[in-house]
VONUMI-683421 format. One record per residue (C-alpha): residue in three letters; x, y, z. Coordinates in steps of 0.05 Angstrom, whole numbers, plus 5000, padded with zeros to 4 digits. Example, Ala and Ser with C-alpha at 12.3 -4.5 7.8 and 13.67 -1.06 7.14 Angstrom:
residues 2
ALA524649105156/SER527349795143/
***
This chain:
residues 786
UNK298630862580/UNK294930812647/UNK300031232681/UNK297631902646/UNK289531752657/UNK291531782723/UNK296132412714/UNK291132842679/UNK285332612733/UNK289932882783/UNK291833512745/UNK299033332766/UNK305433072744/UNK308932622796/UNK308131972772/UNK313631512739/UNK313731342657/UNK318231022621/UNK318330342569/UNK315829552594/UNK313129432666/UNK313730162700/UNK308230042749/UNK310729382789/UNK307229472858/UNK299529792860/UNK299130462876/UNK293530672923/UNK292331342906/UNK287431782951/UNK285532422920/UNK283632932978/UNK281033612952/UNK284934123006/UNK286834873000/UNK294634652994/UNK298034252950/UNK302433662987/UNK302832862992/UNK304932423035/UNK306431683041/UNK304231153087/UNK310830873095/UNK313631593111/UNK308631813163/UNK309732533186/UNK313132753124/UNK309933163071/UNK312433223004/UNK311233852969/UNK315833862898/UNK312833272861/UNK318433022832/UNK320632732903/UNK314532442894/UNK316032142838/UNK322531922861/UNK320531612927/UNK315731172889/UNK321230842841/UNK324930822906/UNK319430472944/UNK318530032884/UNK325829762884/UNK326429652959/UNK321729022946/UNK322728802877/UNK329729042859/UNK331629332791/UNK330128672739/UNK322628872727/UNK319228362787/UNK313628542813/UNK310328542880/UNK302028562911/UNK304529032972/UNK301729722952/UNK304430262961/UNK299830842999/UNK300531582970/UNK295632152988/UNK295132732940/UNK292133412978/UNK290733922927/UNK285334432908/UNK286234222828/UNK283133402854/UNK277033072860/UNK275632732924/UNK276831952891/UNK281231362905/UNK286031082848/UNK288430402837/UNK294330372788/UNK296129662768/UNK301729302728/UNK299029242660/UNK298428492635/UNK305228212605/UNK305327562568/UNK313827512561/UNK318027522617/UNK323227942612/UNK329628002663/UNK329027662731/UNK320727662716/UNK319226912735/UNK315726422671/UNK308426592711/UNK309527262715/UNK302627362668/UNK299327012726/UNK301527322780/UNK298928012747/UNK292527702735/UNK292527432799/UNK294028132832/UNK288728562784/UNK283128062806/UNK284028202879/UNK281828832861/UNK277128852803/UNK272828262839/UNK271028802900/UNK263328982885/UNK264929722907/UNK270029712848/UNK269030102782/UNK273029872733/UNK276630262675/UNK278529732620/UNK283430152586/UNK285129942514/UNK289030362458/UNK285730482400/UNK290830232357/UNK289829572385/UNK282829002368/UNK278129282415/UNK275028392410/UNK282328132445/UNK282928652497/UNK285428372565/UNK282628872607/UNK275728852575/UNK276328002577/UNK277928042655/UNK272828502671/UNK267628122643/UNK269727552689/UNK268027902756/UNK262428342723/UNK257928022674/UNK253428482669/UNK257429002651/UNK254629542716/UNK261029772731/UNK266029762674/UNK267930332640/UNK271330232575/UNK277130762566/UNK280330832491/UNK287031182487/UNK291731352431/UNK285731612388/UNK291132092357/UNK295231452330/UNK290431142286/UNK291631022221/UNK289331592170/UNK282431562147/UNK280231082209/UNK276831242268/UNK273230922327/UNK266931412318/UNK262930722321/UNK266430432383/UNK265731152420/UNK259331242409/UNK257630462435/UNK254630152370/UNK260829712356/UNK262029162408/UNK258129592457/UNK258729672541/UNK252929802588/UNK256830312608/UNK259130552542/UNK266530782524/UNK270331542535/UNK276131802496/UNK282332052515/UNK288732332487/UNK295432322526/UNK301032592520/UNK305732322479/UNK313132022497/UNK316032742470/UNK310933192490/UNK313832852565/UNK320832822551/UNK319233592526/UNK315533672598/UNK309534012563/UNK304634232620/UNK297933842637/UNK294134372637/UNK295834542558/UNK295933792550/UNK287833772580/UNK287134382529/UNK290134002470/UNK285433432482/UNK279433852484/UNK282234182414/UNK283433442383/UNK276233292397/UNK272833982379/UNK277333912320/UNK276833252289/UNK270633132244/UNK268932392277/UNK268432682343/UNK267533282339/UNK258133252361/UNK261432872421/UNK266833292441/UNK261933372501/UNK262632612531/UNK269732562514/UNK276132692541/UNK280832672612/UNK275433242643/UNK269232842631/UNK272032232649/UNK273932562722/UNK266132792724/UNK263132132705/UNK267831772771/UNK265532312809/UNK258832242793/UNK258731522803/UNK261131662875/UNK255532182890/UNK250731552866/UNK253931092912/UNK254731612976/UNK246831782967/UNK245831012965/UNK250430863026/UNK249431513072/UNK243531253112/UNK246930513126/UNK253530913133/UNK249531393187/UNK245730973224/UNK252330513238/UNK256131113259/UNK250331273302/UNK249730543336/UNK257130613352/UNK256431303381/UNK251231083431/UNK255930393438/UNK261130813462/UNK257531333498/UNK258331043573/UNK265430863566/UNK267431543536/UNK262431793595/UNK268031393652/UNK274031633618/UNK271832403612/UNK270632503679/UNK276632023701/UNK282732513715/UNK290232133735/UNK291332643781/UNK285032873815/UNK285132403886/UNK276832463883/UNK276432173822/UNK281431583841/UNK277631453899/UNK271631383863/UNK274031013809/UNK276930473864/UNK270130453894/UNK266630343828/UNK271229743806/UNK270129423875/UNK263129483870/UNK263429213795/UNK266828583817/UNK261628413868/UNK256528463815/UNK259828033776/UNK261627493820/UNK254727533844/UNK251627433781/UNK255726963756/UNK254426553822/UNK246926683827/UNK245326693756/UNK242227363718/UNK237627433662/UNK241428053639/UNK246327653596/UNK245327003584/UNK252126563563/UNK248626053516/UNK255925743505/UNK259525533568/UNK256325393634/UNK256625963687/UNK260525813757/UNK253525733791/UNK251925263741/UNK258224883742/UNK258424853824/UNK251224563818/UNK253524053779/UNK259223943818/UNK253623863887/UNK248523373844/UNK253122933796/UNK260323013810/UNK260122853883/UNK255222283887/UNK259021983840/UNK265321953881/UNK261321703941/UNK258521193900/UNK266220973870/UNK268520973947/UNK264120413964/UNK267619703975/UNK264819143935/UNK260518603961/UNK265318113963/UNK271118474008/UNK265518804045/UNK263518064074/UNK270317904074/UNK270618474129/UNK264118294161/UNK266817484166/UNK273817764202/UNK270618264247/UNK265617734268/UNK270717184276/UNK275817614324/UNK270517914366/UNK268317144384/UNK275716974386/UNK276516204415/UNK269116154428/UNK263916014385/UNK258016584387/UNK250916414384/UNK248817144371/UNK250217674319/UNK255418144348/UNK253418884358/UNK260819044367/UNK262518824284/UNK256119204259/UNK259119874289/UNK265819694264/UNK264519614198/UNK260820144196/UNK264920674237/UNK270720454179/UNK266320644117/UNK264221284154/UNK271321454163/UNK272321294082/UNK267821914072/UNK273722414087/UNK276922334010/UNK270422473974/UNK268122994022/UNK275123364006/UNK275323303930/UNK268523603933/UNK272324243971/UNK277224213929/UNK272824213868/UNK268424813884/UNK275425283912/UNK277725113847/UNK271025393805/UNK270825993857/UNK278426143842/UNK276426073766/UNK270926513774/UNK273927003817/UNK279827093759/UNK274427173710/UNK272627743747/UNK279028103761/UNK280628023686/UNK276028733680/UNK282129023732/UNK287428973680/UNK286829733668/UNK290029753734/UNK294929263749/UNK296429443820/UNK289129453838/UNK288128743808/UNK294828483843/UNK293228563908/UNK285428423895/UNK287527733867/UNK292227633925/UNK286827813977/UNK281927463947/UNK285826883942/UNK288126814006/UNK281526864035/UNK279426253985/UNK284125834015/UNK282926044090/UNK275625904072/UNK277625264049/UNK281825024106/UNK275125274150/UNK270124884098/UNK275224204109/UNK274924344189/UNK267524374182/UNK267423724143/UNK272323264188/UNK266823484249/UNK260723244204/UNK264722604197/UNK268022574270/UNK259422764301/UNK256822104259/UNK262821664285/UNK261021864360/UNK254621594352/UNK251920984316/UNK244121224317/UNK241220494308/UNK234020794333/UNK233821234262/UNK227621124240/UNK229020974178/UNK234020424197/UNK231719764193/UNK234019424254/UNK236818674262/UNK229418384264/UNK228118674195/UNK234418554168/UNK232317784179/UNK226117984155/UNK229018244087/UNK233617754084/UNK229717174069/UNK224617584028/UNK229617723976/UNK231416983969/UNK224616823958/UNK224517353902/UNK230717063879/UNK227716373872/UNK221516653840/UNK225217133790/UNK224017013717/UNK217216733726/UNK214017473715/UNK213517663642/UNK210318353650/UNK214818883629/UNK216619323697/UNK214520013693/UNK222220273703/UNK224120063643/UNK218820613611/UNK221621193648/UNK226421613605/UNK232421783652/UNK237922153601/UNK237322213519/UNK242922523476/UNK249022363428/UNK254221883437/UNK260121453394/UNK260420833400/UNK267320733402/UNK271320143404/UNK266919803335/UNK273419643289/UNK274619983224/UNK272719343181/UNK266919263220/UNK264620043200/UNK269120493248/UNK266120893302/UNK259321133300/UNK254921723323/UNK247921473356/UNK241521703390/UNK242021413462/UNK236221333510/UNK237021073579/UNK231320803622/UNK231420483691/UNK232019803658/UNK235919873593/UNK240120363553/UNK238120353471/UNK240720693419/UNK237520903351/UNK240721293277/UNK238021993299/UNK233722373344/UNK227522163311/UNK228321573340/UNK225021113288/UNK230020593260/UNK233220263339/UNK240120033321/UNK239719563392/UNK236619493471/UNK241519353517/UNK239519083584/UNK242119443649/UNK243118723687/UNK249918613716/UNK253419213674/UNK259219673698/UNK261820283696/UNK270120353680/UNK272720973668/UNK278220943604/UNK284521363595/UNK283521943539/UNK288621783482/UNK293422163453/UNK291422743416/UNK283922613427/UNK277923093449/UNK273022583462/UNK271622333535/UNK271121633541/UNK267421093593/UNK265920283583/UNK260919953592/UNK262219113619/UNK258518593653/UNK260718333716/UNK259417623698/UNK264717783639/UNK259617643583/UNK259618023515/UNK256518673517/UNK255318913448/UNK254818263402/UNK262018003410/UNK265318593444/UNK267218513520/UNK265619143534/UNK261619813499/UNK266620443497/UNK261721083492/UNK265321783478/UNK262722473497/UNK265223033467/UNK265523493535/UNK267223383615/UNK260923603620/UNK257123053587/UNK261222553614/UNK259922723691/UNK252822753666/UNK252722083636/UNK256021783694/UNK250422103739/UNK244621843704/UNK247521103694/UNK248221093772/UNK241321333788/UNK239820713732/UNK242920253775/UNK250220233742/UNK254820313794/UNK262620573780/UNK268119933777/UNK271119853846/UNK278419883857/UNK280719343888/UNK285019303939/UNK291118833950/UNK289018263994/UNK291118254064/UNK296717804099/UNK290417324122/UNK289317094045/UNK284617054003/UNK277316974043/UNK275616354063/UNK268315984047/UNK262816054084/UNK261315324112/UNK258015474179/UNK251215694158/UNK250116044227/UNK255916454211/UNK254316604146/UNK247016864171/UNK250917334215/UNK254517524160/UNK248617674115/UNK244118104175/UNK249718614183/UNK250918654118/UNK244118794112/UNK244719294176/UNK250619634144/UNK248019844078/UNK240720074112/UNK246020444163/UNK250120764100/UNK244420924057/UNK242121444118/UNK249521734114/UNK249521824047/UNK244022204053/UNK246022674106/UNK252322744082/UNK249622854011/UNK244623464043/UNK250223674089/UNK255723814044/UNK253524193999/UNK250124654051/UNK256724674088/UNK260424864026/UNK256125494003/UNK254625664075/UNK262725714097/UNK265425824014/UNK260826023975/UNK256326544011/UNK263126824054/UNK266426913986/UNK260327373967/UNK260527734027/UNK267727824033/UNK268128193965/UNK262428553976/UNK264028784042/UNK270928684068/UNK275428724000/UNK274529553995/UNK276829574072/UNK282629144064/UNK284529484002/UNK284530134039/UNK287829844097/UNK293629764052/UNK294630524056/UNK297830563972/UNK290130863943/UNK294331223900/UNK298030803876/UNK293630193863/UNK290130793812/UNK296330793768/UNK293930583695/UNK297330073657/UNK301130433595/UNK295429963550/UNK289730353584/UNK292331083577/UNK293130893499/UNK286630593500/UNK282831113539/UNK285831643492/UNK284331283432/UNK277231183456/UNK276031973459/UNK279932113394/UNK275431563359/UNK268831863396/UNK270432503372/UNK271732343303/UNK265231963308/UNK262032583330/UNK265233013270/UNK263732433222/UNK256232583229/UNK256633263242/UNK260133293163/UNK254232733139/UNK248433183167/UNK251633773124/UNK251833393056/UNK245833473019/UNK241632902996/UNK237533322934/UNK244433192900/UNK243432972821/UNK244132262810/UNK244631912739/UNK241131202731/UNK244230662713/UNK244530422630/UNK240729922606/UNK243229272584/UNK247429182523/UNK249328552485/UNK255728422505/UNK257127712483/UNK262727962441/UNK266327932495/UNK269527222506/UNK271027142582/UNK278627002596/UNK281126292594/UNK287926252613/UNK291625642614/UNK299225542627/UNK302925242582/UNK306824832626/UNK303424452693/UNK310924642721/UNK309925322720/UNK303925312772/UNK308424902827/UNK310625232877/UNK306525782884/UNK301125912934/UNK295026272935/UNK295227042920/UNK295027492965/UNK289227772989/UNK286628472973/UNK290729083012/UNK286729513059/UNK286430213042/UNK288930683096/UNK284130983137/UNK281531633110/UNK278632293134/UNK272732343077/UNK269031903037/UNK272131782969/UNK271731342911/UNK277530942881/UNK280330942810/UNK285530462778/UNK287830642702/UNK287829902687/UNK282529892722/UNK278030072772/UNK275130552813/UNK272730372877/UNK267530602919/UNK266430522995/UNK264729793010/UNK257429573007/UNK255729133065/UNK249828763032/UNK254128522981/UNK260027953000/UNK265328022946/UNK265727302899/UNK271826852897/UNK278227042872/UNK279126692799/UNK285526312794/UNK289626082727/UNK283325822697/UNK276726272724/UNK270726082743/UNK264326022693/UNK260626652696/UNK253426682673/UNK252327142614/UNK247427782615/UNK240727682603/
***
């Protein structure tokens, strides 16, 4: 039935009939108007068939290689192109007609499948749909007009098609139906008369049977002051018609995107035209442009450029800032000893230098000691902060020779040169750094002005335990605690599933507390939590988990959080972690020590000799003041030490040395050998380009006074009961998964429309439009036509 709609619209006999399911795969049909007469299949590239009947016999062929001989059926299409002078320029979709039996091998669901299959199609915006139905058969239960009114409601692009008007029953016609006053379409209905199972088997000609259907309808009294709107011929016009509307309503979208990609494409195709394999100039050139390229690059993405702005993922400048003004005085903050083996240091050091006598003055030898060992403590830090930013350059210099792949020699030995000098760099930078650290251990400046000396450490001894005594008597709220230091997201954790499971809250940290409220808004405060005595502790990711974890606990091992030890906060990003971590310790919440195994002497004694333990106290006093200037220089030195010897050499190296070096390698030529990827892609860059160029050239010769019909107004077509399928057995849905989605048409050379007997046409694709959902066993509720 479908088969020969699409036969006569093509004017040529090639496709298969026969009794039951003869279409089991779709057929994507693309009609190409040409001076010769040929087709060819997608699955048989570079072969053109030119007697039909091959045709005809490589599509039951094709259609048994996937679904055998027992009548299955399968969604892969099948592609055929038709080139012939007698077409239209259209696209065809024949589909399986609807089944409700099984027969042979076809599985119980085999009516959904079909269903399944048509509606990836017919649910396309750009499709126009032919709901074929004889005329023999109740125009009120016809499948294809039920499913079309699923996807199109308002009837805008269905097409009813009668067929078999020759088989009615004497003295009835469908004069009423035909001429859309009986169970009418927006669209309306056509008639057409087919050839009959012996006018095939008798291979009568398409062209006499085109001019027996024009004599049927010129003929027959019921049709006759319509002959005009009906048959195969008019049927072709009206599809073709439809896809003039839709090309006059696409062209300028479909122009101005060609356009866009034109000029998109027009420096690259600029590069490639004037690159030539063979021409040693143009090698040269092209090695001197990708050098300078990477510099650029590395520059920007170390300095930072307003050209293109990443607003995902920080840039390597970015990340090595970080790195200088959270990462690393974090670590120098972590290497710190804690108070108590730090006096536990001071007592020995104090003790051995008096040996068997007893000392009546503070020993100047134990203050440099001390402090000469935590200077010397600075070397770990000091290298993990080397090793930190060679990693990010390494990163950052592999982002960059990424853009080299075109030619993989060239980006081997950049990556190796570059490389190398990274980690020569490196050892330099760590040379550089053991100096700092060997220049403050030569000299203990104790006339730094801002060191306090051993008078004032006396001094500020005894004024903090006055403030000690006195603490608690103030209740004025200290103007830290109003200072805003960090506000963002955070989980809290470690709250147990009965007790509500872990939680997403608006955090605030001041100077004196950290809070947390339900959302930014920062109306309802879920709880204040007082920075006194708290901790950090870093805690160990688990498995399978993105978030980044630290704790919260007080020293003086008191709940936290209501009865919870300690407060587990998650992060979702490195990032925010190191960030967190920074702004607790400029809030006064210093990093857990590790401790260290105590030493053969034991555990450290009690202070009983209050002389001793006043020596104790002033250069512990004179070694933090001492430290405190340290950290300082080393915290202004490093990173100046690091871009001046890494950073800035790496810059200059690419930018001035790498082209030498390359050179100095004496293979130019070779290094310009493309990769067998870039010859393809520089080829199919020009070959696209020039289509691009030939695509507009053919637009800006099609003329846009073309006539155009408008679209019918709406009929009443609530005669038409949407389809409500619903298995008959639950078992026969198990098992099977979603359908497939819609084929892609094959890429064509003009634009077309496309036409499926059971049907659809469909035109090119309209972007403003996003196709609806797929309907499964039981569709969707569609909203009747106003």
């Amino acid at each position: 039935m479908t088969m020969v709609t699409i036969k006569k619209d093509t004017a040529i006999d090639f496709l298969p009939r026969g009794s039951g399911i003869v279409t089991r795969r779709p057929l994507i049909l693309q009609l190409l108007t040409a001076d010769t007469e040929y087709g060819e299949f997608l699955h048989c590239k570079e072969k053109k068939f030119t007697d039909f009947d091959e045709i005809r016999e490589e599509i039951e062929a094709e259609t048994r290689r996937l679904t055998g001989s027992n009548k299955t059926i399968s969604p892969v299409p099948i592609n055929l192109r038709i080139h012939s002078p007698q077409v239209l320029n259209l696209t065809l979709v024949d589909l399986p007609g609807i089944t409700k039996v099984p027969v042979g091998n076809q599985p119980a669901d085999i009516e959904y499948q079909i269903r399944d299959m048509i509606m990836q199609f017919i649910c396309k915006e750009n499709c126009l749909i032919l709901a074929v139905t004889p005329a023999n058969m109740d125009l009120a239960n016809s499948d294809a007009l039920k499913l079309a009114k699923d996807v199109d409601p308002q009837g805008q692009r269905t097409i009813g098609v009668i067929t078999k008007l020759d088989l009615m029953d004497a003295g009835t016609d469908a004069r009423e139906i035909l001429e859309n006053r009986l169970l009418p379409l927006r669209r309306g209905y056509i008639g057409v008369v087919n050839r009959s199972q012996k006018d095939i088997e008798g291979k009568k000609d398409i062209k006499a049977a085109l001019l027996a259907e024009q004599k049927f309808f010129l003929s027959h009294p019921a049709y006759r002051h319509m002959a005009d709107r009906m048959g195969t011929s008019y049927l072709q016009r009206v599809l073709n018609q439809q896809l003039t509307n839709h090309i006059r309503d696409t062209l300028p979208a479909v122009r101005s995107l060609l356009q866009d990609q034109l000029l998109a494409m027009n420096r690259e195709v600029e590069e490639y035209g004037q690159f030539s394999p063979d021409n040693p100039a143009h090698r040269t050139k092209t090695l001197l442009q990708s050098v300078q390229r990477l510099s650029v690059d590395f520059e920007k993405l170390i300095e930072g450029s307003g050209d293109e702005v990443d607003t995902v993922n920080l840039s390597a400048g970015a990340r090595i800032n970080r790195i200088f003004h959270e990462r690393f005085p974090y670590e120098l903050v972590k290497m710190e000893s804690d108070e108590k083996k730090l006096r536990q240091e001071i007592n020995y050091a104090i003790r051995n230098i008096h040996g068997v006598r007893t000392g009546l003055f503070t020993p100047n030898m134990a203050f440099e000691a001390i402090v000469k060992k935590q200077i010397s403590r600075l070397k770990g830090p000091c290298f993990n902060f080397v090793d930190m930013v060679g990693q990010e350059l390494t990163r950052t210099v592999y982002q960059c020779i990424n853009k080299l792949s075109s030619f993989p020699k060239l980006r081997g030995e950049t990556e190796r040169l570059v490389t190398t000098t990274i980690r020569e760099q490196e050892s330099k930078c760590r040379d550089q750094v053991l100096l700092l650290i060997d220049i403050q251990l030569a000299y203990v400046n104790t006339k730094h002005e801002d060191f306090i000396g051993f008078t004032n450490a006396q001094r500020t001894n005894n004024q903090n335990n006055q403030k000690t005594a006195s603490a608690g008597n103030q209740g004025v709220t200290p103007l830290s605690s109003l200072i805003v230091i960090r506000k963002g997201w955070l989980t809290i954790s470690n709250i147990g599933i009965m007790k509500g499971g872990a939680k997403e809250y608006w955090f605030i940290l001041t100077a004196e507390t950290l809070s947390w409220y339900k959302d930014e808004e920062e109306k309802e405060k879920k709880y204040m939590l007082p920075l006194d005595n708290l901790k950090l502790r870093d805690v160990e990711k688990s498995f399978m988990s993105r978030e980044f974890v630290f704790a919260l606990f007080n020293t003086e091992l008191r709940n936290v959080y209501k009865d919870y030890k300690s407060l587990d906060l998650a992060c979702s990003s490195q990032e925010q972690l190191d960030g967190w971590k920074a702004s607790l310790l400029q809030a006064g919440v210093y990093p857990e020590r590790v401790t260290v195994d105590e030493q053969e002497n034991g555990a450290p004694e009690n202070l009983s000799d209050p002389q001793l333990e006043r020596q104790v106290e002033t250069i512990r006093s004179l070694v933090e003041s001492y430290m405190s200037i340290i950290y300082k220089t080393i915290k202004d030195l490093m990173p100046k030490t690091i871009m001046h010897l890494m950073v800035n050499s790496m810059k200059e190296f690419i930018s001035s040395e790498l082209l030498a070096q390359l050179y100095a390698l004496g293979e130019g030529a070779a290094l310009m050998d493309e990769s067998a990827e870039q010859q393809q892609h520089r080829q199919e860059v020009l070959l696209k380009h020039v289509a691009l160029k030939e695509a507009l050239s053919v637009i800006g010769q099609i003329s846009t006074s073309t006539c155009t019909t408008p679209l019918p107004p709406p009929v009443d077509s609530s005669w038409i009961q949407p389809s409500s399928v619903v298995p008959q057995r639950a078992s026969s849905r198990r098992g099977r998964g979603i359908a497939p989605s819609a084929p892609h048409l094959p890429p064509h050379t003009g634009p077309t429309a496309s036409s499926s007997t059971d049907g659809l046409t469909k035109l090119p694709s309209q972007a403003h439009r996003p196709p609806p959902s797929v309907p499964r066993r039981s569709p969707p509720a569609i909203p009747h036509a106003k």
